[in-house]
Jmol script that loads the backbone (N, CA, C; Angstrom):
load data "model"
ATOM      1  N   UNK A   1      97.167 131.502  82.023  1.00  0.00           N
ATOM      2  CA  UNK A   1      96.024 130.647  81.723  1.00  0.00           C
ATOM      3  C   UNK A   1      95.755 129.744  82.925  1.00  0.00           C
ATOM      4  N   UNK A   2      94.438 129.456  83.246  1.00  0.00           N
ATOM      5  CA  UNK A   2      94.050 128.946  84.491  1.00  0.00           C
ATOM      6  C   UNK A   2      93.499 127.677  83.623  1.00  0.00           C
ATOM      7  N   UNK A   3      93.906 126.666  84.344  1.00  0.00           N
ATOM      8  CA  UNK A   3      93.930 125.138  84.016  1.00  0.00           C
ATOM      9  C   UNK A   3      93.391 124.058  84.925  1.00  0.00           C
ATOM     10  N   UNK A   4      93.217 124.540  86.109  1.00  0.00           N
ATOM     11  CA  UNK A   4      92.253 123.977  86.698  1.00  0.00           C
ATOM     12  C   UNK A   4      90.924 123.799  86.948  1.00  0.00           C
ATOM     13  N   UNK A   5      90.635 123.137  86.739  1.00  0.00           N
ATOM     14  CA  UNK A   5      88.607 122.936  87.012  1.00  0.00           C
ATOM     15  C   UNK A   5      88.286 122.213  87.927  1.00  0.00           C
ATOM     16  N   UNK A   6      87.070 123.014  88.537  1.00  0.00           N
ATOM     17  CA  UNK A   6      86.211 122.534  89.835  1.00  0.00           C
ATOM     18  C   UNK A   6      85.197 120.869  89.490  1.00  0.00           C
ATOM     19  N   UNK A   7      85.473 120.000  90.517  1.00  0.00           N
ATOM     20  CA  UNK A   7      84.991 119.027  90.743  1.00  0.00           C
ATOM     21  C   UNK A   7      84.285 118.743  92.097  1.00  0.00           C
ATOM     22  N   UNK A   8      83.167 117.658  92.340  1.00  0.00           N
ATOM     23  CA  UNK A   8      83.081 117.131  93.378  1.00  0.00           C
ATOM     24  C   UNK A   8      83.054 116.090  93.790  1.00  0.00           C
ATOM     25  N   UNK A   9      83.139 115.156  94.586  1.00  0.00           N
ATOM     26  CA  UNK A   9      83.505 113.984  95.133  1.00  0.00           C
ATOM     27  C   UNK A   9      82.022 113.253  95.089  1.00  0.00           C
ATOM     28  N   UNK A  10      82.580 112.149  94.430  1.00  0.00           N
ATOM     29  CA  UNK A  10      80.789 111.279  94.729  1.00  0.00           C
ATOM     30  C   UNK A  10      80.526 111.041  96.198  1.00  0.00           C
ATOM     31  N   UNK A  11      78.954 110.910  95.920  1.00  0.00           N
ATOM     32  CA  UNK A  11      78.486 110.374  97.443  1.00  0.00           C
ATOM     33  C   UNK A  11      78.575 108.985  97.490  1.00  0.00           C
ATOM     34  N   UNK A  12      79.516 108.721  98.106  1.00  0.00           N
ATOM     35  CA  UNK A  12      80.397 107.515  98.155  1.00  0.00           C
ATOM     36  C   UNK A  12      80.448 107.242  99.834  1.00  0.00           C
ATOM     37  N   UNK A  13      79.885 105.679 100.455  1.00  0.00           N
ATOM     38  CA  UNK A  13      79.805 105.509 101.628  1.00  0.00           C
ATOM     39  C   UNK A  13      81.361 104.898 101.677  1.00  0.00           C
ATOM     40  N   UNK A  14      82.433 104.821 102.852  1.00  0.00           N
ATOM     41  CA  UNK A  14      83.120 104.333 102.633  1.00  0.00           C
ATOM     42  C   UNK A  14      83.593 104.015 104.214  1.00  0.00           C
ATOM     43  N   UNK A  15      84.084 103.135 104.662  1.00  0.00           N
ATOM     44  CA  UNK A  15      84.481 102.906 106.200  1.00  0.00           C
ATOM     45  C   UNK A  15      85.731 103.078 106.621  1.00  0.00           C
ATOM     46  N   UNK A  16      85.897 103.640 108.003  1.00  0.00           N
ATOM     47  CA  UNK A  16      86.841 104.010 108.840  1.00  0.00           C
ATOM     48  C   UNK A  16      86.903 103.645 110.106  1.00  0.00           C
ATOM     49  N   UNK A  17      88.715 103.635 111.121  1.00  0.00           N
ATOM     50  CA  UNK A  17      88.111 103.150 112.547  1.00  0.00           C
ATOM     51  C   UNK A  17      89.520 104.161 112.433  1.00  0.00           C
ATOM     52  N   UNK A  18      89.973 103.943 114.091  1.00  0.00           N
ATOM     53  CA  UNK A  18      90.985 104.586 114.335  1.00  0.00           C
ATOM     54  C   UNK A  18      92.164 103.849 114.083  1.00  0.00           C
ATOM     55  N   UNK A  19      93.449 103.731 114.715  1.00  0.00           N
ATOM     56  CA  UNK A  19      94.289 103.068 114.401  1.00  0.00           C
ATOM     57  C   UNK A  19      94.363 102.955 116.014  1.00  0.00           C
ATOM     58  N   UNK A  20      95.360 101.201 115.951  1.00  0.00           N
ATOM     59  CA  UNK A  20      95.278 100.736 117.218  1.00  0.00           C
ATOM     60  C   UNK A  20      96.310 101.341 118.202  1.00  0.00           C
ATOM     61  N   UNK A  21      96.244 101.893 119.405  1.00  0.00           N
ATOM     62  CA  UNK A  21      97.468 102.619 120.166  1.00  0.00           C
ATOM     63  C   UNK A  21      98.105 101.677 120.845  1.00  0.00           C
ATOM     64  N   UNK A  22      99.334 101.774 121.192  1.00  0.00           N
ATOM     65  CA  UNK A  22      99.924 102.793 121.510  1.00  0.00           C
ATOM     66  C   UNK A  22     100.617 103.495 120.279  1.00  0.00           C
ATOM     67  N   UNK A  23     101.426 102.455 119.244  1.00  0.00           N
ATOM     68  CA  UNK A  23     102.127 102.860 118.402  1.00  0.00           C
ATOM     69  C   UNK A  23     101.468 102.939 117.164  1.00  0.00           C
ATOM     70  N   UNK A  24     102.184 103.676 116.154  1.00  0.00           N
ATOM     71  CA  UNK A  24     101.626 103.600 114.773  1.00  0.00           C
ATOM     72  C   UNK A  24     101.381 102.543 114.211  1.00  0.00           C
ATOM     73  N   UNK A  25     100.247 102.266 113.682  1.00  0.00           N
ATOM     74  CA  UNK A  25     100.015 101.397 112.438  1.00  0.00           C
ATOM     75  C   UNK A  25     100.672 100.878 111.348  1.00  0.00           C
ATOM     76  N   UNK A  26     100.780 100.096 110.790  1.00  0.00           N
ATOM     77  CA  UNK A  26     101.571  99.785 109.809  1.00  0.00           C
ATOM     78  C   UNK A  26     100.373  99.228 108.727  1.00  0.00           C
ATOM     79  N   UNK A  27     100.463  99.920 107.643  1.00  0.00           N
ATOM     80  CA  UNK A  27      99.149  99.927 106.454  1.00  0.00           C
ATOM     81  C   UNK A  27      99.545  99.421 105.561  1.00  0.00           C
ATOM     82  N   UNK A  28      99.500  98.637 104.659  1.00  0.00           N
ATOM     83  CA  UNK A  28      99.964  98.297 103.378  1.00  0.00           C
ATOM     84  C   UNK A  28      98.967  98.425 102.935  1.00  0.00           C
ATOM     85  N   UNK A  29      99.604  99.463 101.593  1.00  0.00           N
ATOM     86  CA  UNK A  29      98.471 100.284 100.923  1.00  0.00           C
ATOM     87  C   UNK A  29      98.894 100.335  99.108  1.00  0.00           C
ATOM     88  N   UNK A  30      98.422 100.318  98.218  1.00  0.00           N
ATOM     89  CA  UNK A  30      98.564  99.961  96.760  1.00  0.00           C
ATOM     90  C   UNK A  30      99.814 101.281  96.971  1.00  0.00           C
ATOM     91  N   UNK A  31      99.958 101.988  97.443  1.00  0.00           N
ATOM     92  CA  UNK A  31     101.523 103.245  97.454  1.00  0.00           C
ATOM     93  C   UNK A  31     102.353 102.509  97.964  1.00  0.00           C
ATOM     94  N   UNK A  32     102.529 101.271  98.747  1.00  0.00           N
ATOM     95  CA  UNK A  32     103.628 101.077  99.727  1.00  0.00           C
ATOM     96  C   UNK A  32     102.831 100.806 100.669  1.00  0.00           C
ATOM     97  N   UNK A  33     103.978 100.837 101.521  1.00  0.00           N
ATOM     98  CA  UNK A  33     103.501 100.999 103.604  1.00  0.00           C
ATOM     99  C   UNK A  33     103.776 101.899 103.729  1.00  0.00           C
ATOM    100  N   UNK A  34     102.611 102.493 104.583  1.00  0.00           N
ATOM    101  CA  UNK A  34     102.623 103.443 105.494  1.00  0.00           C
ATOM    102  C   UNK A  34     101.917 103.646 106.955  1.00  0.00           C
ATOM    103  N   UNK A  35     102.124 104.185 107.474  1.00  0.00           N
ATOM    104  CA  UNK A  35     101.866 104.835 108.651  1.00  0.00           C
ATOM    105  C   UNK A  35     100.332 105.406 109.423  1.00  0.00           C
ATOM    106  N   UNK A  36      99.378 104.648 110.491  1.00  0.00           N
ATOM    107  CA  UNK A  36      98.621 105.740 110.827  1.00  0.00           C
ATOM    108  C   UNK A  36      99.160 105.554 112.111  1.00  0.00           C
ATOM    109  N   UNK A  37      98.634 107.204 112.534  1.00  0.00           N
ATOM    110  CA  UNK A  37      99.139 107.215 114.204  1.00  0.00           C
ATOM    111  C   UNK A  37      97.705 107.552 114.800  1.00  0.00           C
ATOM    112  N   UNK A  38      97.878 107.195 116.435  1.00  0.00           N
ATOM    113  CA  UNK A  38      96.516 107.210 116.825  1.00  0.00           C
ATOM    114  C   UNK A  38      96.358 108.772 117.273  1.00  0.00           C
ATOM    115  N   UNK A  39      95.296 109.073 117.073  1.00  0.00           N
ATOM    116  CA  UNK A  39      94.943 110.579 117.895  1.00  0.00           C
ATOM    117  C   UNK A  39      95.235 111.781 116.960  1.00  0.00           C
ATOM    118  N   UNK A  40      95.816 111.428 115.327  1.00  0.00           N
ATOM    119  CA  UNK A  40      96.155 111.962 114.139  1.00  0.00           C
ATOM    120  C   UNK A  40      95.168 111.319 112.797  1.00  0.00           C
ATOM    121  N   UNK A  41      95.256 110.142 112.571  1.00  0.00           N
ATOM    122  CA  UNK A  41      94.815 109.748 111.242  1.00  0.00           C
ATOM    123  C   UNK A  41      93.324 108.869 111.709  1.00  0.00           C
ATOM    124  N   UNK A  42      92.447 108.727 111.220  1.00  0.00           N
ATOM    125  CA  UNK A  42      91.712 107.378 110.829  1.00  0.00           C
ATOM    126  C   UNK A  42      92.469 106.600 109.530  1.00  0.00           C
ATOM    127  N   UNK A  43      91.835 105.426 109.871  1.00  0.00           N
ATOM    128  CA  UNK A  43      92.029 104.393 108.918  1.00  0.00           C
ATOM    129  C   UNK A  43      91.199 103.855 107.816  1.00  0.00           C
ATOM    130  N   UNK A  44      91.421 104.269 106.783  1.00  0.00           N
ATOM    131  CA  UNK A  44      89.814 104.630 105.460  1.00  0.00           C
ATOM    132  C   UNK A  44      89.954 103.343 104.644  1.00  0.00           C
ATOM    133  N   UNK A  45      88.798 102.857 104.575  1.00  0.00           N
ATOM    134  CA  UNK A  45      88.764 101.671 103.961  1.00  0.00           C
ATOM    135  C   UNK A  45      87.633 102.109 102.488  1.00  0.00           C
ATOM    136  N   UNK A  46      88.544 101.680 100.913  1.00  0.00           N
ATOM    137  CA  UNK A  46      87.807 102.846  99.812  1.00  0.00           C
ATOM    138  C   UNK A  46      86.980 101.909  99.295  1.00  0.00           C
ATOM    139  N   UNK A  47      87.025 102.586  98.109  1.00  0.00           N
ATOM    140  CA  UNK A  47      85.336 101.581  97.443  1.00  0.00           C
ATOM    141  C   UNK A  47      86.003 100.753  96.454  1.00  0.00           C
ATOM    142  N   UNK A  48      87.296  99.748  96.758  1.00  0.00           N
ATOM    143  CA  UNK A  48      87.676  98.816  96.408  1.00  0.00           C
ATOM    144  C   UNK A  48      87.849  97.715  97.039  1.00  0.00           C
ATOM    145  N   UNK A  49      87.844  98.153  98.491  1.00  0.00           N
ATOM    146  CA  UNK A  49      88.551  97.450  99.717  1.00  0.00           C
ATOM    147  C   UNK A  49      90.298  97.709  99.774  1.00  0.00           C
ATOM    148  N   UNK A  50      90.229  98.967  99.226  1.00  0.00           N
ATOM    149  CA  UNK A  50      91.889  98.863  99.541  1.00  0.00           C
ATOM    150  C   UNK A  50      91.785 100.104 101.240  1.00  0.00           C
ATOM    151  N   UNK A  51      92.557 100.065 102.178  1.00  0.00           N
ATOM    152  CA  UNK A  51      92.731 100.486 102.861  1.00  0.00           C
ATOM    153  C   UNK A  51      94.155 101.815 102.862  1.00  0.00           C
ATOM    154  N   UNK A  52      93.544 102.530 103.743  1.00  0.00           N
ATOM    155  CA  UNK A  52      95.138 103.662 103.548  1.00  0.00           C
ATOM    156  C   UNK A  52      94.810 104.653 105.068  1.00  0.00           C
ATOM    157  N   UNK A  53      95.644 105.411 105.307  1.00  0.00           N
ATOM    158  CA  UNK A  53      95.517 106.044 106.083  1.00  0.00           C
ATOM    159  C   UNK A  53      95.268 107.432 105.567  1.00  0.00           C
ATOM    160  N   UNK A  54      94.390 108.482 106.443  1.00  0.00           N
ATOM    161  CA  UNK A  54      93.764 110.065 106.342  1.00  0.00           C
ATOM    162  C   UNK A  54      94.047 110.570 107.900  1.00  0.00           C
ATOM    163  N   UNK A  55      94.666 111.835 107.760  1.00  0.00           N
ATOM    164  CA  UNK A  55      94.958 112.947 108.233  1.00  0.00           C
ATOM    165  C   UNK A  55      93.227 112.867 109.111  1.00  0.00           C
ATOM    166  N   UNK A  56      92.990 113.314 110.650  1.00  0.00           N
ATOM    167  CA  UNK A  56      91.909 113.634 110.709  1.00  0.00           C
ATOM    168  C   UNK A  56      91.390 114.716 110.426  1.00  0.00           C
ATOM    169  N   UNK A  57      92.342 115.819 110.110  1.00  0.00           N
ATOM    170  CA  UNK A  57      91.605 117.125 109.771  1.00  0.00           C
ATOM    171  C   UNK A  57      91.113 116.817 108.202  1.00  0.00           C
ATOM    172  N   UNK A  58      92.031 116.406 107.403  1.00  0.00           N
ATOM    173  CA  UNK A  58      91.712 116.148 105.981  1.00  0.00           C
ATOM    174  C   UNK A  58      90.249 115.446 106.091  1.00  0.00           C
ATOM    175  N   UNK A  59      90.258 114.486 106.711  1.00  0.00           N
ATOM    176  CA  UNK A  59      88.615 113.419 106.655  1.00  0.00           C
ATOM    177  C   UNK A  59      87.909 114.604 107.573  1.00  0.00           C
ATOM    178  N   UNK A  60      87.774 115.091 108.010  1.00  0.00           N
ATOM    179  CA  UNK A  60      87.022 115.973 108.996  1.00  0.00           C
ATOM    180  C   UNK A  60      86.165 116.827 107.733  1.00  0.00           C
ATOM    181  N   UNK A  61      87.169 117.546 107.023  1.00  0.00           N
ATOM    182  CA  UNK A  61      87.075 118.197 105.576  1.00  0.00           C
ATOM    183  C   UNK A  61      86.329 117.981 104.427  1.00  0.00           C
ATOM    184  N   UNK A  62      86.271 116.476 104.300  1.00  0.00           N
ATOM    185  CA  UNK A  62      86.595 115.666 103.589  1.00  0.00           C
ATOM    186  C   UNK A  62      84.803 115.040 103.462  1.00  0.00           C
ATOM    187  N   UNK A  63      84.813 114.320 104.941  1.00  0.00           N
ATOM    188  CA  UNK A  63      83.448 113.016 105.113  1.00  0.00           C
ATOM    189  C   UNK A  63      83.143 113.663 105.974  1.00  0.00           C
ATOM    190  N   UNK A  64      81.795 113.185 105.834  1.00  0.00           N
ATOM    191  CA  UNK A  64      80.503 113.260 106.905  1.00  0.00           C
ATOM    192  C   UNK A  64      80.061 112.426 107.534  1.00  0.00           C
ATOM    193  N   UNK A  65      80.318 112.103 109.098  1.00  0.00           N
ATOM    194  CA  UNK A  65      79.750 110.331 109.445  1.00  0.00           C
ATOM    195  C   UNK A  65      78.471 110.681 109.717  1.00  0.00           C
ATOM    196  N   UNK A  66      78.386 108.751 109.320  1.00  0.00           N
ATOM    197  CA  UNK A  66      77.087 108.439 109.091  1.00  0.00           C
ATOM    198  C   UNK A  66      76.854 108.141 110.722  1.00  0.00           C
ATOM    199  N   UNK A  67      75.755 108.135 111.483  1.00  0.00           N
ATOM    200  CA  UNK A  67      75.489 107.456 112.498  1.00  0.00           C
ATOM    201  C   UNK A  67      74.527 106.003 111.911  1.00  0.00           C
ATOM    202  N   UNK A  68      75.387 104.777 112.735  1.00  0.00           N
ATOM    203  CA  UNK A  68      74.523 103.703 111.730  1.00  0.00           C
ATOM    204  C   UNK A  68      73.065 103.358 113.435  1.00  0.00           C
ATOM    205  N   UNK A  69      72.443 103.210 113.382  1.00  0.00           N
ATOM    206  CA  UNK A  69      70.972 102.812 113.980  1.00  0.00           C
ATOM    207  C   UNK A  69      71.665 101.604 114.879  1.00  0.00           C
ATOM    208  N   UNK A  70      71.578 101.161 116.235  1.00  0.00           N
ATOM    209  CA  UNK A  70      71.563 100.544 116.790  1.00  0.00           C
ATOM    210  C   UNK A  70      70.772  99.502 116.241  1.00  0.00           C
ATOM    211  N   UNK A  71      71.135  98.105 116.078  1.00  0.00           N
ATOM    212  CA  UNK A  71      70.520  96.507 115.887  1.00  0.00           C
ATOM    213  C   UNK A  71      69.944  96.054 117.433  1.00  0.00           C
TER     214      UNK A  71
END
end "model"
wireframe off; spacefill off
backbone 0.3
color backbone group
């Protein structure tokens, strides 16, 4: 018996930057602390304001950036 069902993700704006180099990040995130590294993860900020770290291939996968319009 197959028990899984297909979903999709709201269109949900949500913000990201990189993480600062040289060394990993240190995130405190509603899981714990964890880890982003630079040149691997962005840093995703959700539609609570809680922050966490993403894989860039996963967000690559994942989101679509927005280009925001020069002020």
């Amino acid at each position: 018996m197959n028990d899984w069902k297909k979903c999709r993700k709201k269109p949900v704006v949500v913000e990201y930057r990189e993480p600062k180099p040289p060394f990993p990040e240190t995130i405190h995130t509603r899981e714990g602390v964890l880890c982003a590294y630079p040149k691997r993860d962005y840093i995703i900020k959700g539609v609570e304001g809680e922050i966490y770290p993403c894989n860039k291939e996963i967000f690559n996968k994942t989101y679509v950036k927005i280009r925001e319009k020069k002020k």
